[in-house]
N, C-alpha and C positions, 0 to 999 in steps of 0.2 A: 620738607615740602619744596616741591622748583616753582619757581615762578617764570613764564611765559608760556609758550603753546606746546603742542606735541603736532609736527608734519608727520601724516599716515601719506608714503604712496603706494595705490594698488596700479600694480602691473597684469596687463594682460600678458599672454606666451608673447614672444619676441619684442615685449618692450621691456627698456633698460628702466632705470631706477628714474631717470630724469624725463623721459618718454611719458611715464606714469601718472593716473590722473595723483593728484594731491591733497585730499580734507583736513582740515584740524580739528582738535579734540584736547581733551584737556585730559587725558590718560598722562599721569606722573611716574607709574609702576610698570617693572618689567612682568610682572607678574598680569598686571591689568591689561599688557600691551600682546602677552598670549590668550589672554582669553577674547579680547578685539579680533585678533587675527583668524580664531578658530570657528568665531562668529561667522566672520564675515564672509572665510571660503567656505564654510560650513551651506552660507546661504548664497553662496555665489562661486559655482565649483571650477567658472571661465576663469577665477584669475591665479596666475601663476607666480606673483611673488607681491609678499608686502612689506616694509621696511618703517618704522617707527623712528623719528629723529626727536628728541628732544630740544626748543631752542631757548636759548635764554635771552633774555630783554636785550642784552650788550650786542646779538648778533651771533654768539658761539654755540656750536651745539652739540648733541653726543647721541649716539645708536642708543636705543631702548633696547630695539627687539627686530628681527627681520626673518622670515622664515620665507621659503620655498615651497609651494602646493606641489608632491610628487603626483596628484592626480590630474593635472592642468592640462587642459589641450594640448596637443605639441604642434609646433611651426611646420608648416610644410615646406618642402623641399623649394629653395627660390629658384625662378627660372634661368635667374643669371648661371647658374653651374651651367648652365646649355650655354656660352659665352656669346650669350644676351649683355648686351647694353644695362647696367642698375639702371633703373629706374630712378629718379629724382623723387622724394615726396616732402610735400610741404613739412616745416618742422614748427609743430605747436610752438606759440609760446606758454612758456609758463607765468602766471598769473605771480604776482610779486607777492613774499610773502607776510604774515600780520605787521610783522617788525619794520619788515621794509615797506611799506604804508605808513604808519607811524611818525618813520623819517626822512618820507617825502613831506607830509605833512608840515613838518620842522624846516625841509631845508629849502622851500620856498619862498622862496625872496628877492 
């Protein structure tokens, strides 16, 4: 049995793994962590990739599980190939996670 969280991120088409929103769940099995995944694009056929991290209390962590949706939306063509200007877009942050709360909490001082 692990002790600390399981990070789920679901990816839409053209976001990367850190783009991606983020939930926890208390899934320990690779096994548990395919049937989560089959759920979830099962009931959500927009996302195209979901990635399972295991974290342990110390901070370390290890892949569970991560599959690819082959029936996901696909990205469309960006306008930059026309040698357009990228565009700038704001870049979420990501929400700190359970462990690292924990040791804000501690190293307040």
């Amino acid at each position: 049995m692990m002790s600390g969280a399981t990070e789920i991120y679901i990816c839409k088409p053209g976001q990367t793994i850190k783009e991606g929103a983020v939930v926890y769940s208390d899934i320990e099995t690779r096994g548990e962590a395919e049937a989560d995944a089959a759920y979830r694009i099962k009931n959500d056929p927009g996302i195209a990739k979901i990635a399972y991290y295991a974290v342990k209390e110390d901070g370390s962590f290890r892949s569970l599980y991560s599959v690819d949706n082959p029936h996901a939306p696909k990205v469309p063509k960006s306008q930059s190939l026309m040698m357009d200007e990228p565009k700038e877009r704001p870049v979420a942050e990501r929400p700190p996670t359970l462990l690292g709360r924990i040791r804000a909490v501690f190293e307040e001082d």
